[in-house]
N, C-alpha and C positions, 0 to 999 in steps of 0.2 A: 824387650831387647835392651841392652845396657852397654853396648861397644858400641862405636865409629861405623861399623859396618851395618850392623843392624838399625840403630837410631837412622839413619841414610834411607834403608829402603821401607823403615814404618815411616818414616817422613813420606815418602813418593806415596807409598799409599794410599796414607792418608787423604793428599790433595787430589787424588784420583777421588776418592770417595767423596769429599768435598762438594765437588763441584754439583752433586744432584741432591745435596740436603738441602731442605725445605722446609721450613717453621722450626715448631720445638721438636727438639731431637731425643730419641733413646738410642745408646748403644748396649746391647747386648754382647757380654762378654767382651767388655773396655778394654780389660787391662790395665794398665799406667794409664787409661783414660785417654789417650793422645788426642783421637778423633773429636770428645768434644770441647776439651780445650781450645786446640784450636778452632772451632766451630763458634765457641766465646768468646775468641780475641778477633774474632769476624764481626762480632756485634750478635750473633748467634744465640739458642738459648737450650740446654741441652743435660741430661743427665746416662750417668754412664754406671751401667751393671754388671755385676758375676758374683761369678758364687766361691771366688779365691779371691781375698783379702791382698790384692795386687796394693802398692803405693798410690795414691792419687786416686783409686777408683771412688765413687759415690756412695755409691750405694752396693752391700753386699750382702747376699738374699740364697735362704739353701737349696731356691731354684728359679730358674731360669722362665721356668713353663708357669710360674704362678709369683705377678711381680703386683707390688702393692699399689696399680695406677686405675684410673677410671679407663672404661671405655673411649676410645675416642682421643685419647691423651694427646698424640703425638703427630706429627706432620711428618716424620720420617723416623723408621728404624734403622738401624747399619750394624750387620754382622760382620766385623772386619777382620778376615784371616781367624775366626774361630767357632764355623760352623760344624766342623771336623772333629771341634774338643767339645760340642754338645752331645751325650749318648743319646739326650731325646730329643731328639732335632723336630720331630714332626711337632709333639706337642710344645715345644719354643717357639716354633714359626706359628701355629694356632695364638700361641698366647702373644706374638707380635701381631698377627692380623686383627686379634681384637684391638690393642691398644692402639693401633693407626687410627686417625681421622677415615670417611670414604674415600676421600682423595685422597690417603695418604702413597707414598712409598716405601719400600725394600731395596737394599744396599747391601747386597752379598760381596765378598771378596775369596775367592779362592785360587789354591793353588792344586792340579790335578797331584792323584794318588803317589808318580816315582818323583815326578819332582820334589814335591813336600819330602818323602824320605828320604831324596836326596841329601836337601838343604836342615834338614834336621840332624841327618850323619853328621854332615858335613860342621854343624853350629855347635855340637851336641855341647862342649863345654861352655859355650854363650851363650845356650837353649834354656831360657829359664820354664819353659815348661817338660822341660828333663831334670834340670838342676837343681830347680826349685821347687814347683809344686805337683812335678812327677805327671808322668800320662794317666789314665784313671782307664779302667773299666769301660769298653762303648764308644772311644776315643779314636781316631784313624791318622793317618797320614793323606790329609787330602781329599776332594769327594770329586769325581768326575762332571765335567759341563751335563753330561748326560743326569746323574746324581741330585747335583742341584736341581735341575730341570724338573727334575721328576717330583721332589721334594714341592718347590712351589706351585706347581701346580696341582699334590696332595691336601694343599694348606691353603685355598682358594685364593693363590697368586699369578696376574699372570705376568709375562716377560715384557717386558717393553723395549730392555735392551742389555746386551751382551757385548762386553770389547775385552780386548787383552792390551795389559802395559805389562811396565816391569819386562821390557825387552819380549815381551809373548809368554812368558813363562806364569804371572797372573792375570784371571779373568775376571772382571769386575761383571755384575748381576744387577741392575736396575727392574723391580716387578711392584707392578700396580696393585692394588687388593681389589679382589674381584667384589664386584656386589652378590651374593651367592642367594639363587632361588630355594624355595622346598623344593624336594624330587618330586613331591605330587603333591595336588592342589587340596588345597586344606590343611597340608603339613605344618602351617603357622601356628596353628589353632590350638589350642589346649587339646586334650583328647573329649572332655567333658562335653566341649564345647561342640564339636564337632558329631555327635550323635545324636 
């Protein structure tokens, strides 16, 4: 965003999401980067990702689902306000559960489906993802609490917590990474091995 009104409420955002990062950061689908900027002038340490050539982003990679880090990377992910513009959202959130620590966390921000296409009408000439690098293919307006929900818990996340700012109209998403079992016992094992 690039107006007075926009720079406003990615600021509010941001310090919503703020508040539950933890160690070294990745943001998926940065942007202008805002999130780990400020996350750096916190004393913070953090790199920030996508696959559009935004100003200020870090790092930019032609997917989202396959990022050049070690397992283990990161103490916190944060998808902020751009879970909606991923078409492959399951395997993004996969390739964010690997790069978490165990401990690590998940930092969803969304806004549900009429809202979003509200406030996208309503932006549409200060909409730089209309104006400028256009919607894509797999793209939505928004993903339902239900949606999310569903998603992280596809991607062996579970919820820790859920609140809404931004007046009620965003819901911020805090999800733990699960420790995930084999479905059956042996499932570890090479196959070789196992016979």
């Amino acid at each position: 965003m690039n107006d007075r009104i926009g720079d406003r409420l990615c600021d509010w955002r941001v310090r919503a999401v703020l508040r539950h990062v933890r160690g070294r950061l990745l943001d998926i689908g940065c942007g202008h980067n805002k999130v780990v900027r400020a996350y750096a002038a916190a004393g913070g340490a953090g790199v920030g990702v996508d696959v559009y050539p935004w100003e200020g982003c870090d790092l930019v990679v032609p997917d989202t689902a396959d990022l050049p880090f070690a397992d283990g990377e990161f103490g916190t992910v944060t998808i902020v306000a751009a879970l909606n513009h991923i078409p492959n959202r399951l395997e993004v959130l996969r390739e964010a559960h690997r790069v978490l620590q165990p401990d690590g966390r998940l930092v969803v921000t969304m806004l549900p489906p009429f809202v979003s296409a509200a406030w996208h009408a309503l932006r549409k000439p200060w909409d730089a993802d209309q104006t400028v690098r256009g919607m894509k293919e797999g793209e939505v307006y928004g993903l339902t609490p239900r949606q999310v929900r569903e998603l992280l818990a596809r991607t062996d996340f579970g919820v820790v917590e859920v609140r809404r700012f931004m007046i009620g109209f965003n819901r911020l998403t805090v999800a733990r990474k699960l420790h995930t079992r084999p479905a059956t016992p042996g499932a570890e094992l090479h196959p070789a091995a196992r016979a």
